[in-house]
C-alpha positions in Angstrom: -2.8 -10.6 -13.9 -1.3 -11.7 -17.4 2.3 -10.4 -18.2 0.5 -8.1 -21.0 -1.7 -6.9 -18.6 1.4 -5.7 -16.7 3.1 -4.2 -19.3 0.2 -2.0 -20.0 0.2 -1.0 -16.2 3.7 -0.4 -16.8 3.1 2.0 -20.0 -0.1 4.2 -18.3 2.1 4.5 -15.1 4.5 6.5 -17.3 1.9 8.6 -19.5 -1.4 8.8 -17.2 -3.5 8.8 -20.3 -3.4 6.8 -23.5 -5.4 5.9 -26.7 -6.5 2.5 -26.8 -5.4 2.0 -30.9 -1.9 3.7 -29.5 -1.9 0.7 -26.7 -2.9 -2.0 -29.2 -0.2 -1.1 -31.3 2.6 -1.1 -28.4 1.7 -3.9 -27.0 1.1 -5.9 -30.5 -2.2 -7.0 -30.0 -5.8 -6.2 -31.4 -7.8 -3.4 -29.9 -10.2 -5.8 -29.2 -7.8 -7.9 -26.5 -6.7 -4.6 -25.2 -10.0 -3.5 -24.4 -10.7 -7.3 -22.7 -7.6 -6.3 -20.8 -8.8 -2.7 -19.9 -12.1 -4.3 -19.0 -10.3 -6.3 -16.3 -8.2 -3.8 -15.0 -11.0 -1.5 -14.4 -12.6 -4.3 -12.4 -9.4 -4.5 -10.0 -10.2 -0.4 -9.9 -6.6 0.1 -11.6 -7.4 1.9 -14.5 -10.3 3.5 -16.2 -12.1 3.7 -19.4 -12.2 7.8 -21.1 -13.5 8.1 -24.6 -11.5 5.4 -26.5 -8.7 6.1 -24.2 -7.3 4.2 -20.6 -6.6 6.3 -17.9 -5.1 6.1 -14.5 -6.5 8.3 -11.6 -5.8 11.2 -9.0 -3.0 9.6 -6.9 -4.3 10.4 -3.8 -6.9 7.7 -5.5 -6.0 3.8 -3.9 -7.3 2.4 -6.9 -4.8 4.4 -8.6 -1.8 4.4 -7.1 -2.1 0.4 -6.8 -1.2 0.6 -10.7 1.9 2.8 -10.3 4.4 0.4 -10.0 2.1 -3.0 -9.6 4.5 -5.6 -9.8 6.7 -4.0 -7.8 4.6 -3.1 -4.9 3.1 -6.9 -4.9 7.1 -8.1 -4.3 7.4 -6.6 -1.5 3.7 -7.1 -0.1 4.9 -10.6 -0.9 8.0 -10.7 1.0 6.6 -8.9 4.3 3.9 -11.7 4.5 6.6 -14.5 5.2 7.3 -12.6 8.6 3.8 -12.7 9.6 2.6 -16.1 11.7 -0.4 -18.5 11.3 -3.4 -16.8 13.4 -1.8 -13.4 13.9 -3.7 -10.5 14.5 -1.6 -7.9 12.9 -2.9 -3.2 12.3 -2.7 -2.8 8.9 -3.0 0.7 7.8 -3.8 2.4 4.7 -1.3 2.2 1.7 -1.1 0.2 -2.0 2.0 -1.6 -0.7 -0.1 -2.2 2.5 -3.4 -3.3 0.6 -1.2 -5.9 -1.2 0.0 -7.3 1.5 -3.6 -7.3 3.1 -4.4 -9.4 -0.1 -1.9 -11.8 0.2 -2.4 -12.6 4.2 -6.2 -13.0 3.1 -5.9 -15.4 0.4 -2.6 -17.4 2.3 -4.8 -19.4 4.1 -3.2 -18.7 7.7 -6.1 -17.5 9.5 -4.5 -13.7 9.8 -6.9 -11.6 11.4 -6.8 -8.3 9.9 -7.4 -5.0 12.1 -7.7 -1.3 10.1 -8.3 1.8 9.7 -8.9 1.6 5.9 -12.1 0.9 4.4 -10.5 0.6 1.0 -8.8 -2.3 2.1 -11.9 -4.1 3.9 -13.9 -3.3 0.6 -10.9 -5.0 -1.7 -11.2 -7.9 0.1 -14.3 -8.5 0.1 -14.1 -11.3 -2.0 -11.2 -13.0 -0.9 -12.7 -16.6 0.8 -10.1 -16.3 3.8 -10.7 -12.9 4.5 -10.5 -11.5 8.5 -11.4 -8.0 9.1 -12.1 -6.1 11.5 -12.6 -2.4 10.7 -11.6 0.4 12.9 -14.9 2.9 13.2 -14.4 7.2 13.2 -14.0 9.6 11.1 -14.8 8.7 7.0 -12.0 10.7 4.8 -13.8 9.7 1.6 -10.5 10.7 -0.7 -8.3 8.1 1.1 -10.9 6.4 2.3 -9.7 5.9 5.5 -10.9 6.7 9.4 -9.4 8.7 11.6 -9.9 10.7 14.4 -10.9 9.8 18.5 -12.7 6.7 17.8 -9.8 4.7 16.2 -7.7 5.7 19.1 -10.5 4.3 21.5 -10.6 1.3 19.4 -7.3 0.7 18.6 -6.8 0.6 22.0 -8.8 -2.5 22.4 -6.2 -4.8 20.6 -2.5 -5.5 21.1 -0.6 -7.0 18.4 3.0 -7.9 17.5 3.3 -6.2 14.2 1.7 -2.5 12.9 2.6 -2.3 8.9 2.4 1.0 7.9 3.4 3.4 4.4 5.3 6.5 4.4 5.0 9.6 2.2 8.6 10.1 2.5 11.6 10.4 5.0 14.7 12.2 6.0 17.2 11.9 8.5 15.9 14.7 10.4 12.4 14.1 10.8 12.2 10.0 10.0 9.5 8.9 8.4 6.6 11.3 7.6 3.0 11.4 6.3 1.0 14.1 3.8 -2.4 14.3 6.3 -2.3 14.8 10.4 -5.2 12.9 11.4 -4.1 10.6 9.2 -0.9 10.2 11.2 -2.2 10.6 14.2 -4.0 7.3 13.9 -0.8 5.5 12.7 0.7 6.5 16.6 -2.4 5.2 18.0 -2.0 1.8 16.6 1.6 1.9 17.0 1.1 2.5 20.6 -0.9 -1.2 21.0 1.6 -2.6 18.2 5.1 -4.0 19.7 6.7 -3.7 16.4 6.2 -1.2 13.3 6.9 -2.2 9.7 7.4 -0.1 7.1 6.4 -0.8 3.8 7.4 1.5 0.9 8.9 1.9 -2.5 12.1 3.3 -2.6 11.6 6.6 -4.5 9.5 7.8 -1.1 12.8 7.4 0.1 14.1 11.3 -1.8 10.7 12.6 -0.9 9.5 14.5 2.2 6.1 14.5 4.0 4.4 17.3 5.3 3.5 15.9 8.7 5.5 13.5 11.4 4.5 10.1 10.9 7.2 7.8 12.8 10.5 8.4 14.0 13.3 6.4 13.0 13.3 4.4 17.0 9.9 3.3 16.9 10.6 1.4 13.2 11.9 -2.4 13.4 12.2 -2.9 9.5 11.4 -1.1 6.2 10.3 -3.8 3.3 11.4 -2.5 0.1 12.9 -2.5 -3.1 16.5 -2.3 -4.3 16.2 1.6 -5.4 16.7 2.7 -1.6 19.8 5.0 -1.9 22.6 3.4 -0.2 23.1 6.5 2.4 19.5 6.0 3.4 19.7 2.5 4.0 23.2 2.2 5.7 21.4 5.1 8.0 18.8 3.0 8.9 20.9 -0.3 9.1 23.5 1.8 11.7 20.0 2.7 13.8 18.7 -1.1 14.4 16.5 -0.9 11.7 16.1 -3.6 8.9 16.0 -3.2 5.5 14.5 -6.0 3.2 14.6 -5.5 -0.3 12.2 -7.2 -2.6 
């Protein structure tokens, strides 16, 4: 992705919706190369094309939240990768900061086998040549794309691995981390029942947000991968609990 090509991520994360002559004349270009840029972003399933204007999606879209944020997301996709080892089987579950980082284990060349319960994220990489899935069958939610229910407990059940990442809708003190769907965080404890380890992977502003449903409390968490908006309450919290906080 070109640096343009960010900054217009950048500029449709703050206004949703904008005229392409409008983005042309921000960004200093020709309509022309801002539509060769739309054109590409659409292909990644970041933005899409209304009329003569760009648009980003619902958020409870993947494709759309993924361009909320981009560059920051992909830091800290980037910098929870280095903990994860050549030929590691690892539960990655649904998320944009979790896709990311599905994307860059796929393309690292380590031979990471990749076990979830999101079909978004076994459909974005299908074209990455070092690709490993394995897919998680149940229940088809087709907003989040993701599966849920008694089948991904059954086979979740049939792997044990070191590391679980996981995203958060938001978190306080009182409940830890929390989700916005129950079956959704029901099958986040299922795999963090086969998982010796749970990572956390999240932008900061989740971090004054609050869930509607119990995702994971604050003892079954190892680390939180981040960036450096985490309020400093938040993160001494977690620091004074055992739980490590990485900021990207």
């Amino acid at each position: 992705m070109t640096d343009r090509q960010k900054r217009l991520l950048d500029t449709l994360t703050d206004q949703g919706r904008i005229e392409v002559s409008a983005l042309a004349g921000l960004l200093g270009v020709s309509q022309v190369t801002v539509r060769k840029d739309l054109e590409a972003l659409g292909k990644l399933g970041l933005i899409r094309r209304e009329h003569g204007t760009a648009v980003l999606g619902s958020s409870d879209d993947l494709n759309s939240r993924l361009a909320y944020h981009y560059e920051q997301k992909k830091r800290i996709a980037k910098l929870a990768a280095a903990c994860v080892q050549p030929g590691e089987t690892v539960f990655i579950e649904s998320g944009s900061c979790c896709a990311l980082l599905a994307e860059e284990l796929a393309l690292s060349g380590l031979g990471v086998m990749i076990v979830t319960n999101s079909a978004f994220i076994a459909g974005f990489l299908r074209a990455a040549p070092g690709a490993n899935v394995v897919l998680l069958g149940g229940s088809y939610q087709s907003s989040s794309q993701v599966l849920v229910g008694p089948l991904v407990r059954t086979c979740a059940g049939q792997f044990f691995v070191d590391k679980l990442f996981v995203g958060t809708d938001g978190f306080s003190p009182a409940s830890g981390f929390t989700g916005s769907d129950m079956m959704r965080a029901e099958a986040v404890r299922a795999m963090r029942r086969q998982a010796n380890r749970a990572i956390v992977l999240t932008e900061s502003r989740k971090f004054v947000s609050q869930g509607v449903v119990p995702l994971l409390e604050v003892r079954e968490v190892s680390a939180v991968y981040t960036d450096g908006g985490i309020p400093e309450e938040t993160e001494r919290y977690l620091l004074d609990r055992g739980v490590a906080v990485l900021k990207a």
